[in-house]
NUNU-313172 format. One record per residue: residue number from 1; x, y, z of N, C-alpha, C in turn. Coordinates in steps of 0.2 Angstrom, whole numbers. Layout:
N
ATOM   n   nxx   nyy   nzz  caxx  cayy  cazz   cxx   cyy   czz
ATOM NUM     X     Y     Z     X     Y     Z     X     Y     Z
...
//
This chain:
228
ATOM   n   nxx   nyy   nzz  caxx  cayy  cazz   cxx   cyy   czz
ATOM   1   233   543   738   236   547   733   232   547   727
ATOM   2   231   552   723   228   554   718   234   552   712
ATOM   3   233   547   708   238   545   702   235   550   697
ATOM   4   230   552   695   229   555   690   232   560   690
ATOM   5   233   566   696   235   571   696   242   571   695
ATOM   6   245   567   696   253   566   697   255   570   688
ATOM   7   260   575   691   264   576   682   266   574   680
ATOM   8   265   574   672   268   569   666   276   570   668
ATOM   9   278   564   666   287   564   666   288   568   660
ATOM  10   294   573   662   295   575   656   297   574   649
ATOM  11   296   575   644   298   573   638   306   572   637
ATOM  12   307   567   636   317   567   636   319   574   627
ATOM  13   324   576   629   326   582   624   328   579   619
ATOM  14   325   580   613   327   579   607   336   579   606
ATOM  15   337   574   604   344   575   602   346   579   594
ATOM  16   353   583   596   351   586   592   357   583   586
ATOM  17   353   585   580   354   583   573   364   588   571
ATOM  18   369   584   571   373   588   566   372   593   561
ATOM  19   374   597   562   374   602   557   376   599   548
ATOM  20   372   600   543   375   597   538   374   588   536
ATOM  21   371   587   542   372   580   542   364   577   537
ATOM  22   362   582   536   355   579   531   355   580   523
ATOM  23   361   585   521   362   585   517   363   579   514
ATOM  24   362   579   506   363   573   501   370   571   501
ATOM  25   371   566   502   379   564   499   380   564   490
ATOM  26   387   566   490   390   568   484   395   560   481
ATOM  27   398   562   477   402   555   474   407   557   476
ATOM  28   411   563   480   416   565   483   416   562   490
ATOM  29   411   563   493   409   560   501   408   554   501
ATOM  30   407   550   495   406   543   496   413   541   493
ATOM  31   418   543   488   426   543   489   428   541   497
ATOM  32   427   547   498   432   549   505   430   543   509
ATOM  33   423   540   510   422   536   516   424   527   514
ATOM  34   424   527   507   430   521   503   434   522   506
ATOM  35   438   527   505   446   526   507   446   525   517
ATOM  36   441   527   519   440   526   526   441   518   527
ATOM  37   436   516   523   433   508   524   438   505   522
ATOM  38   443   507   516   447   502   513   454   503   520
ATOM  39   456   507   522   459   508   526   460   505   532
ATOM  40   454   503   534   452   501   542   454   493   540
ATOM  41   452   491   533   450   483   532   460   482   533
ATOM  42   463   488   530   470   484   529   473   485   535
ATOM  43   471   489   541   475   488   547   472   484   551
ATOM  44   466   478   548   465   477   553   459   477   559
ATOM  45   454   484   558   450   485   562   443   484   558
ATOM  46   442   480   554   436   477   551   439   472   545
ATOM  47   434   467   548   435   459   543   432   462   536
ATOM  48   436   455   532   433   458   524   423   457   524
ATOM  49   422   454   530   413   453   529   411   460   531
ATOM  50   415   463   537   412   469   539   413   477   533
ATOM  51   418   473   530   420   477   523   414   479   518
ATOM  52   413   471   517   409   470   512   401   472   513
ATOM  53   397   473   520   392   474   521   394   481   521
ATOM  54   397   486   522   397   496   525   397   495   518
ATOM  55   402   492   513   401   494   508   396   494   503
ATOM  56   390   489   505   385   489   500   382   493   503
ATOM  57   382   496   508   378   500   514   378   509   508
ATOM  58   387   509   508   389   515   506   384   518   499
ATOM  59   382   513   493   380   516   488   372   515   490
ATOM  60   369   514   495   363   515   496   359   519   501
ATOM  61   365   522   507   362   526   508   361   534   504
ATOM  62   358   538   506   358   545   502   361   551   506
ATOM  63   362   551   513   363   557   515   372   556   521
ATOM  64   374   561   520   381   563   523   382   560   530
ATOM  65   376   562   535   375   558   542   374   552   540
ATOM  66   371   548   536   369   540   535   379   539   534
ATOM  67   381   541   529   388   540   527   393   541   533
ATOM  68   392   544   538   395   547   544   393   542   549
ATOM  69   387   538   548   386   531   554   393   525   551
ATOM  70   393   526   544   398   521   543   403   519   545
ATOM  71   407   526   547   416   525   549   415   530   555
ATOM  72   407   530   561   406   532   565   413   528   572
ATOM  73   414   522   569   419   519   574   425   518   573
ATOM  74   427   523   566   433   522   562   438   528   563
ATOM  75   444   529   563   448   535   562   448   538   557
ATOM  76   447   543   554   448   546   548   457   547   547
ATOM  77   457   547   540   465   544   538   469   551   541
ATOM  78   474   548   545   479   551   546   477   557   553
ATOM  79   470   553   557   471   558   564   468   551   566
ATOM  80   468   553   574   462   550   578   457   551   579
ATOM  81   453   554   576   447   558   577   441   551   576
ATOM  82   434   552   577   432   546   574   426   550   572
ATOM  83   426   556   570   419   558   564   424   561   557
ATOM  84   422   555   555   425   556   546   424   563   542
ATOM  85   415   565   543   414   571   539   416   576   543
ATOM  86   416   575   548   417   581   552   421   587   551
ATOM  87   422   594   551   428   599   548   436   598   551
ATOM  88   433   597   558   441   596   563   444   589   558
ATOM  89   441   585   560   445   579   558   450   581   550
ATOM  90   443   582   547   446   581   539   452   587   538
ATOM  91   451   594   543   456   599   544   462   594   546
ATOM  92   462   592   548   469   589   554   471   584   548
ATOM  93   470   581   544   470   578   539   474   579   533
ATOM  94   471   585   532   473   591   528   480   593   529
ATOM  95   479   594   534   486   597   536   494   591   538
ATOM  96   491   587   540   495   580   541   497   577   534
ATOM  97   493   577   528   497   575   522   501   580   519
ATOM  98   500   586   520   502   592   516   501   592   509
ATOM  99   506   589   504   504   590   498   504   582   494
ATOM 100   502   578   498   501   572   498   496   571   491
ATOM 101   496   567   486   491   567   482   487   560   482
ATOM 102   482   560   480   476   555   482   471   551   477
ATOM 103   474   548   472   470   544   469   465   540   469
ATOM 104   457   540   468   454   534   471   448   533   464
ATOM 105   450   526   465   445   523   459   439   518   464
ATOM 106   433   518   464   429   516   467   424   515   459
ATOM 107   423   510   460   417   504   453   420   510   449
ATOM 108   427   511   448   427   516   440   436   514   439
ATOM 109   437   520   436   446   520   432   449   527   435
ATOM 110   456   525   436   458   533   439   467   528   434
ATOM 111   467   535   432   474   536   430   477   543   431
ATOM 112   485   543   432   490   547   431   497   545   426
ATOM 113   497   551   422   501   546   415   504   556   414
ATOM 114   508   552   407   513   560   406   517   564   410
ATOM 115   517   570   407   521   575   411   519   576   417
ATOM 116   519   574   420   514   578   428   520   573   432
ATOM 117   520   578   439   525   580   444   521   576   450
ATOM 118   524   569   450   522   565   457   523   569   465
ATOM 119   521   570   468   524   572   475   528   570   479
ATOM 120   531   569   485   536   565   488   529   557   490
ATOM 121   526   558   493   518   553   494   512   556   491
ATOM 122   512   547   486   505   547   484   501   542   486
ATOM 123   495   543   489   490   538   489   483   535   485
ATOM 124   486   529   484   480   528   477   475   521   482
ATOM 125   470   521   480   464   519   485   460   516   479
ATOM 126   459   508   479   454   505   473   449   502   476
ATOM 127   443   501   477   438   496   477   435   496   472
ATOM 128   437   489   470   433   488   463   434   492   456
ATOM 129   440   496   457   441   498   452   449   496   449
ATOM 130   450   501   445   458   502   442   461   509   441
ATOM 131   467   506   444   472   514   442   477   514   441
ATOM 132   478   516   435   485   516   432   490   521   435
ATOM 133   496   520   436   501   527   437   507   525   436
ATOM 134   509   529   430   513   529   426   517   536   425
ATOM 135   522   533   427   527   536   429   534   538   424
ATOM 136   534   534   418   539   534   413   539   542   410
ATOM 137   535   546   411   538   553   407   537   558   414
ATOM 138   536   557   419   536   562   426   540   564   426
ATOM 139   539   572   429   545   575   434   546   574   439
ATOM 140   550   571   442   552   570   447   557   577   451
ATOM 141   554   579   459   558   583   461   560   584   468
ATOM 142   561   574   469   561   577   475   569   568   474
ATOM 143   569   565   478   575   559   476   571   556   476
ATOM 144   567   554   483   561   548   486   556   548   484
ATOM 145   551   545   480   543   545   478   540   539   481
ATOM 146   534   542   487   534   535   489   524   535   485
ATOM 147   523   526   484   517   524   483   513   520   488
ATOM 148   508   524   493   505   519   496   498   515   492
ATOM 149   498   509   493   492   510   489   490   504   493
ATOM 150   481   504   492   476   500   497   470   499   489
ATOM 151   472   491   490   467   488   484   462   483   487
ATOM 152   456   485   486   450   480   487   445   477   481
ATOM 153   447   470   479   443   468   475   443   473   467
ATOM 154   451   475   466   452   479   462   458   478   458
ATOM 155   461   484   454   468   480   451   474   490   452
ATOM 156   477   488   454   482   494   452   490   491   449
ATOM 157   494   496   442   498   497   439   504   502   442
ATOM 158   505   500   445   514   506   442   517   504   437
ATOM 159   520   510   434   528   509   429   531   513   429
ATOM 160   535   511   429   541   517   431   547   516   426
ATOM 161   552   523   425   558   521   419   561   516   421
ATOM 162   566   512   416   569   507   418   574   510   424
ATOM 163   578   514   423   583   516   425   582   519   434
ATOM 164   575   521   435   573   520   440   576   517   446
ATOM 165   576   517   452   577   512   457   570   510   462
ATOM 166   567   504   461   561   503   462   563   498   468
ATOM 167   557   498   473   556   494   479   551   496   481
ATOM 168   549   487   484   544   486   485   540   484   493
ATOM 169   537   486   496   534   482   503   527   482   502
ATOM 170   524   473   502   517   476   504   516   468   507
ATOM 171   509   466   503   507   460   506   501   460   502
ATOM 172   498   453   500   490   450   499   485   447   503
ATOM 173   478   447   502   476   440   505   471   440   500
ATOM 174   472   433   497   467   432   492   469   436   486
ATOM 175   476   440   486   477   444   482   484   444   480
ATOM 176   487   448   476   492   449   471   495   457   475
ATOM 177   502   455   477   507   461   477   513   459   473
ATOM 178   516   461   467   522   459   466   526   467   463
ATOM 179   530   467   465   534   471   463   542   470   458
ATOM 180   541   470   451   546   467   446   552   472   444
ATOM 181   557   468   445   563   473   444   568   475   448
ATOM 182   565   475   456   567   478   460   575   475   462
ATOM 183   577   470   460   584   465   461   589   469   456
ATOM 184   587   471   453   593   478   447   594   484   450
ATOM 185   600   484   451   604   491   453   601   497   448
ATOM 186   600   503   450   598   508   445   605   508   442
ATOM 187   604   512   436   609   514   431   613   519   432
ATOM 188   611   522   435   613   529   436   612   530   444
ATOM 189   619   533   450   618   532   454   612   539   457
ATOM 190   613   543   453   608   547   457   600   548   452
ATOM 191   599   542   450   592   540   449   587   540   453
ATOM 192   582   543   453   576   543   456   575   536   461
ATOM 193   571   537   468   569   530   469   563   528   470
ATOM 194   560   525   467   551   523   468   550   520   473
ATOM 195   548   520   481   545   514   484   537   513   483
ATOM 196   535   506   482   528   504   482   526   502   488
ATOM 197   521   505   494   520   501   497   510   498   497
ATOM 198   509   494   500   503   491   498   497   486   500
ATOM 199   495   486   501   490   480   504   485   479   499
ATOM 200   483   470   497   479   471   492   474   466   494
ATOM 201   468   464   496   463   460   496   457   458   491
ATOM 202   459   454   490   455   451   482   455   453   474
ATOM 203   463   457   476   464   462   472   473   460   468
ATOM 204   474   466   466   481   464   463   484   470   461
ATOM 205   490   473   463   494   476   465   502   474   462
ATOM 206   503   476   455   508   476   452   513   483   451
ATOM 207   519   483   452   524   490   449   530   484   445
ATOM 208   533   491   440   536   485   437   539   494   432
ATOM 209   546   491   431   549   495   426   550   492   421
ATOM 210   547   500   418   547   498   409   553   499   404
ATOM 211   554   494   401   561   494   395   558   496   391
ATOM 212   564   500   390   565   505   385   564   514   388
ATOM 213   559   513   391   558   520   396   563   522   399
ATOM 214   567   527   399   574   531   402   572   538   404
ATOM 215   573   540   409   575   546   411   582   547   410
ATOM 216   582   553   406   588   557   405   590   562   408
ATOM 217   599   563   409   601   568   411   599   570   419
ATOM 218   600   562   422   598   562   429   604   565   436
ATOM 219   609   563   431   615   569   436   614   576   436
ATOM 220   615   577   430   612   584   429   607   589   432
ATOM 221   602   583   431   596   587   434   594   587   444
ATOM 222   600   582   444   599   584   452   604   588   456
ATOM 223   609   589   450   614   594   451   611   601   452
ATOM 224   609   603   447   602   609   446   600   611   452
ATOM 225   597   604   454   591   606   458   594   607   464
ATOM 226   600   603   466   602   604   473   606   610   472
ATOM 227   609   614   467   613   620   469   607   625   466
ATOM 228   603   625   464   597   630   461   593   632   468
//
């Protein structure tokens, strides 16, 4: 048998490249993929080492695929999907929180303060940051506000009117969940209710009603709303 003559094996076919995936990452794409990371650590499905390594990973790669190998083996929040950038996923996502609002402080500051209209669920997201949300001059328009919040090596605030009825569910490890106040009846029985819920890891995680702070005209105003 002639071996020289024998045909080349053919070349295996290039795998192909995601669409989009060589684009540069943004500071919004590297958000999203914190709240992926911080997520996974508080359910559970990556230790805080494995934490700690994606996340030095995160501010050093550059592009969207590279960011996409990170929580390649993760659920993106609120589907089962396991491609975080992908359109399906984040669609399904989208549509799953509805009008859900999303706070995220990553090595920065995020606050919500003033007149502004919390939703029935907010989710506020810290790695290494801080976020304030401050609730003492909100509208409120719905009974229930719920707060989920996921702190990593961070610090988040609630405050709420005193008059409020505030409750609390979370946990720490190596960190601070305390929720103050919540042993007082609200003042008023059709006061607003605040739940904080939370997971904090190296981090700390306070809600607390502030005196002097009052919502006014809380009968009234639910009155309104349920016969309006």
């Amino acid at each position: 048998m002639d071996l020289e003559k024998q045909p080349a094996a053919p070349a295996p076919a290039p795998v192909p490249t995601p669409a989009g995936s060589e684009l540069r990452a943004s500071d919004a794409d590297r958000d999203r993929i914190a709240q992926i990371l911080a997520d996974a650590v508080a359910e559970g499905r990556l230790t805080a080492e494995e934490h700690s390594e994606r996340l030095d990973s995160l501010y050093a790669v550059k592009t969207v695929g590279e960011l996409d190998v990170l929580v390649r083996d993760l659920p993106a929040p609120g589907t089962g999907h396991t491609s975080a950038l992908g359109v399906p996923a984040y669609a399904a996502h989208t549509a799953a929180a509805g009008q859900a609002e999303t706070v995220v402080a990553v090595c920065s500051s995020s606050a919500r303060k003033g007149r502004w209209r919390p939703g029935a669920l907010t989710r506020a997201v810290s790695v290494m940051g801080d976020i304030s949300i401050d609730l003492t001059e909100a509208v409120f328009e719905q009974q229930v506000t719920e707060i989920n919040v996921t702190c990593i090596l961070g610090n988040v605030e609630v405050v709420v009117p005193e008059n409020v009825t505030l409750r609390g569910y979370g946990s720490g490890v190596l960190g601070n969940f305390e929720v103050r106040g919540q042993g007082r009846g609200a003042t008023d029985p059709q006061a607003p209710v605040v739940i904080v819920r939370g997971f904090a890891l190296l981090g700390n995680i306070e809600a607390r009603p502030k005196l002097g702070a009052r919502l006014v005209d809380l009968a009234d105003r639910m009155r309104k709303r349920l016969g309006g």
